[in-house]
C-alpha positions in Angstrom: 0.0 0.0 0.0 0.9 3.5 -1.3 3.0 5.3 2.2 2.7 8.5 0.7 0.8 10.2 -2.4 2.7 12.3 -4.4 0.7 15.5 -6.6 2.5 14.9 -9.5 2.1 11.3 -9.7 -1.5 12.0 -11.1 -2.4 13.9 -14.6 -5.1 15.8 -15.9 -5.7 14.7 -19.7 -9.1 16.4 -21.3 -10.0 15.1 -24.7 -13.7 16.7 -26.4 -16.1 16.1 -23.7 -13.9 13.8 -21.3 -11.8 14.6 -18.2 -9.5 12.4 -16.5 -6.9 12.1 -13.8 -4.7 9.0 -14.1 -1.6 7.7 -12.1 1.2 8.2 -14.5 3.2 6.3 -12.5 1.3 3.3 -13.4 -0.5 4.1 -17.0 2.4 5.9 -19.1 0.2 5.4 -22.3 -2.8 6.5 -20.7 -5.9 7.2 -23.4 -9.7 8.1 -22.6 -10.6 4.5 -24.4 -9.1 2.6 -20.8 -12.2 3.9 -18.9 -14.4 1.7 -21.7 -14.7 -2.3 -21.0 -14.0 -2.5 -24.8 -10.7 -1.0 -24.4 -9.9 -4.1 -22.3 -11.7 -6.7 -24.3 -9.9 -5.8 -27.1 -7.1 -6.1 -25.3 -7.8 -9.8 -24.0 -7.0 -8.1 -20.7 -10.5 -8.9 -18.9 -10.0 -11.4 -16.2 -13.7 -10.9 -15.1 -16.8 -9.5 -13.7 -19.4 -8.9 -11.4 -23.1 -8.0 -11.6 -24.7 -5.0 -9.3 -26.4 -2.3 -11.1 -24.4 -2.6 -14.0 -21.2 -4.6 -14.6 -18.1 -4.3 -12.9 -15.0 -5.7 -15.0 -12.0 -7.0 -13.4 -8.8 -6.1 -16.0 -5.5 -6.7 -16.0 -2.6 -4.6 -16.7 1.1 -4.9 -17.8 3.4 -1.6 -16.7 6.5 -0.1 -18.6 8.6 -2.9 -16.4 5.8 -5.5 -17.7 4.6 -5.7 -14.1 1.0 -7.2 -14.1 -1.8 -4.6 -12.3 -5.0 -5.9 -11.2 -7.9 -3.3 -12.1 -11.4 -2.9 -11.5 -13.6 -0.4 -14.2 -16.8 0.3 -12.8 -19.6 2.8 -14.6 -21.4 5.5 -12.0 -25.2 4.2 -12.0 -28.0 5.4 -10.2 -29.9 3.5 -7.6 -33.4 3.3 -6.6 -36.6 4.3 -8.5 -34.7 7.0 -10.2 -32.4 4.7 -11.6 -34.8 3.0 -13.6 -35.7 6.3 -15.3 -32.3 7.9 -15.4 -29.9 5.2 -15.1 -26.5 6.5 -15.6 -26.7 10.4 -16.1 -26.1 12.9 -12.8 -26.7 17.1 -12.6 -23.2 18.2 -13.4 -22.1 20.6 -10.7 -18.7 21.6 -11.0 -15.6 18.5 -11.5 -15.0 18.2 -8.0 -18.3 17.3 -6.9 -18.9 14.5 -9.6 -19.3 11.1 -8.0 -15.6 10.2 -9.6 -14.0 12.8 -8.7 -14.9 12.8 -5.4 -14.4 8.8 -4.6 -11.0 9.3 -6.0 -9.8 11.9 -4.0 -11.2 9.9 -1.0 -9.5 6.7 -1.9 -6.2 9.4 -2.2 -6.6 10.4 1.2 -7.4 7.2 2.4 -4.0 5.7 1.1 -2.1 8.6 2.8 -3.3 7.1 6.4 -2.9 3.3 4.7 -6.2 2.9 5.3 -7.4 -0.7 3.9 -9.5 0.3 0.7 -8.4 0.2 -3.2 -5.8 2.7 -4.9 -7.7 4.8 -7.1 -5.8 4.9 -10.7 -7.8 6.8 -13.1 -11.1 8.4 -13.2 -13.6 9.4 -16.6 -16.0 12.3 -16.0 -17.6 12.7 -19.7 -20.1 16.5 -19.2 -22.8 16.7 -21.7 -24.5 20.3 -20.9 -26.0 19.9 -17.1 -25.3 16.2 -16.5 -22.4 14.1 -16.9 -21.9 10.5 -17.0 -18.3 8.8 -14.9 -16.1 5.9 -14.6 -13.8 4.7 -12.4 -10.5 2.6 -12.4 -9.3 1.2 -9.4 -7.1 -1.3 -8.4 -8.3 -4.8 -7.3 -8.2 -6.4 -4.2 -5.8 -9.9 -4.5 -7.1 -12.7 -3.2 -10.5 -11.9 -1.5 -13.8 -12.6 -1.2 -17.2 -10.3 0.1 -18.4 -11.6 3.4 -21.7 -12.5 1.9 -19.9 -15.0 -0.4 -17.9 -16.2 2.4 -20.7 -16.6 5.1 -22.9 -18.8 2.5 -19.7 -21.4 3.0 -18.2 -20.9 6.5 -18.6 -19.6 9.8 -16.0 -17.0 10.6 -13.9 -17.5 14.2 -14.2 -14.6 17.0 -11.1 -13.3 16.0 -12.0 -12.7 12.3 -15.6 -10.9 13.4 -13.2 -8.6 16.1 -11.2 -7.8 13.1 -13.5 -6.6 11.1 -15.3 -4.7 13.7 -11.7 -2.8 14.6 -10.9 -2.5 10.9 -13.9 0.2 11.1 -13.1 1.5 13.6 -9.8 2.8 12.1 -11.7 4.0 9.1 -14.6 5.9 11.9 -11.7 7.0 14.0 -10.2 9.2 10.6 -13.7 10.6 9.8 -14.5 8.0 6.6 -18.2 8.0 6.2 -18.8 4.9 4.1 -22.0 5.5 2.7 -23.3 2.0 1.8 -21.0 0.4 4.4 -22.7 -3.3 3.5 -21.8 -7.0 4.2 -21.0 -6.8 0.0 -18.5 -4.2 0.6 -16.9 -5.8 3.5 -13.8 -8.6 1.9 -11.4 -10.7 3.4 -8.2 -11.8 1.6 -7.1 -15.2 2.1 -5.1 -14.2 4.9 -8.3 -13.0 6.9 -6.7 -9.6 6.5 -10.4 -7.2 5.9 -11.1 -4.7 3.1 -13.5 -1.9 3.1 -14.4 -0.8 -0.9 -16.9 0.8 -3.0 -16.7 4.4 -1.7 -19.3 5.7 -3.7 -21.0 9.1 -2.0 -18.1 8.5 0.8 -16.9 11.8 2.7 -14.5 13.0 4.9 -16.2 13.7 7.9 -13.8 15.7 10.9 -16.7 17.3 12.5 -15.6 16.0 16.3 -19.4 16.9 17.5 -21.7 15.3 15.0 -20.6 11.3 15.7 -24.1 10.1 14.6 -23.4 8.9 11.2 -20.8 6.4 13.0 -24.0 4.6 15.0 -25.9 5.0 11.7 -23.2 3.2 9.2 -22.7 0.1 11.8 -26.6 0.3 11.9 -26.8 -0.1 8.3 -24.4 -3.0 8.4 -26.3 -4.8 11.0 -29.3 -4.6 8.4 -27.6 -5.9 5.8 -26.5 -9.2 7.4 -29.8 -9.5 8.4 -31.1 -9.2 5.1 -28.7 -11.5 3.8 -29.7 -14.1 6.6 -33.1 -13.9 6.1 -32.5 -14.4 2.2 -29.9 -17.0 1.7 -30.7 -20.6 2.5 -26.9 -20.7 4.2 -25.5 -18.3 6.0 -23.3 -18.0 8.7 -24.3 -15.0 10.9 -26.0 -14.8 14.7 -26.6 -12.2 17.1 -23.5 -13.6 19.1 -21.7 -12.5 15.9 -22.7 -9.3 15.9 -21.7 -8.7 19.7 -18.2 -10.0 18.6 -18.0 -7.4 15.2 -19.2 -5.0 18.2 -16.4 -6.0 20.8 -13.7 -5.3 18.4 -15.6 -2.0 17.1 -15.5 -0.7 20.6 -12.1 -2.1 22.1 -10.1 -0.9 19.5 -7.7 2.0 19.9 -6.7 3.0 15.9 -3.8 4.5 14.4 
């Protein structure tokens, strides 16, 4: 993981109605076309996907010292009832405030404190009047699995559950307001180490006063496995569970 981000490591390339910042360190050929799947099908460098509200494609990537990169391209869509009407197009509001922009500069800051989350490599913000449509390139984490996919094979030891629950806690204890924080987004490589990802609508959140939002995310969470229980013929989640998440939540000191 990244100890330090550097400024210039990252470049602004505009091309008709497309912006995008990209690590140069990584991408020294970068092109608009690398925020398309077709870029990478073409290519024969997709490895994969994954289905949400649209597809997420897992790419791989050879550097100028033909180092192999493991990517993930995902499109900006809507949720909800309006995303059924207007599935992939957001009010344009300045760059900054796009959904791309602003997951990649949290992912930034979030490597600066080595927080467990994916490196944010490039970003596509393509403005058509007063919406825009976005992409996003990040890199992939090796190894690991969502909790939902894990718990419909195996229970998880105490140890694991207080991991995850102090691997939050970090994230809380620097202000990063996960705004779908979900048993989905939730992975574990397989050396139990635990991921958070998708940062979507995330924010930097310093305000020492307003601590709500932390009660409300690990509220949201606590929904989602019990969604997941009350959906999946096997899964491997109880109240006893939760109290051990909780435990490590509440013991942990971060750094």
């Amino acid at each position: 993981m990244s100890q330090a981000i550097n400024s210039e490591q990252f470049s602004k390339l505009e091309q008709d109605k497309a912006t995008c910042f990209f690590n140069n360190t990584l991408i020294t050929n970068f092109t608009v076309e690398m925020l398309n799947p077709s870029y990478w099908q073409k290519a024969g460098a997709v490895t994969g996907s994954a289905q949400g509200r649209g597809t997420t494609w897992f790419v791989a990537y050879h550097d100028q010292n033909n180092r192999q990169h493991d990517w993930v391209l995902r499109h900006y869509y809507r949720g909800g009832l309006i995303g059924k009407i207007i599935r992939d197009s957001y009010w344009f509001n300045g760059l900054k405030n796009t959904r791309a922009a602003a997951e990649f500069a949290l992912l930034r800051h979030m490597q600066t404190l080595q927080l467990p989350s994916p490196e944010p490599i490039a970003y596509r913000v393509i403005h058509h009047g007063l919406t825009y449509q976005a992409d996003l390139l990040s890199s992939r984490i090796q190894h690991a699995e969502d909790l939902v996919a894990i718990l419909t094979k195996k229970p998880l030891t105490d140890e694991v559950w207080q991991r995850i629950g102090a691997t939050i806690k970090r994230f809380h204890h620097h202000g990063i307001y996960h705004h779908d924080l979900n048993s989905h987004n939730i992975l574990l490589d397989d050396k139990e180490q635990v991921f958070l990802i998708d940062f979507d609508r995330g924010e930097l959140r310093t305000n020492p006063v307003n601590t709500h939002w932390k009660q409300a995310n690990m509220a949201r969470l606590q929904r989602s496995f019990l969604k997941e229980l009350n959906k999946l013929a096997q899964f491997y989640f109880t109240e006893q569970n939760w109290q051990t998440l909780m435990a490590g939540y509440q013991k942990n000191t971060p750094k």
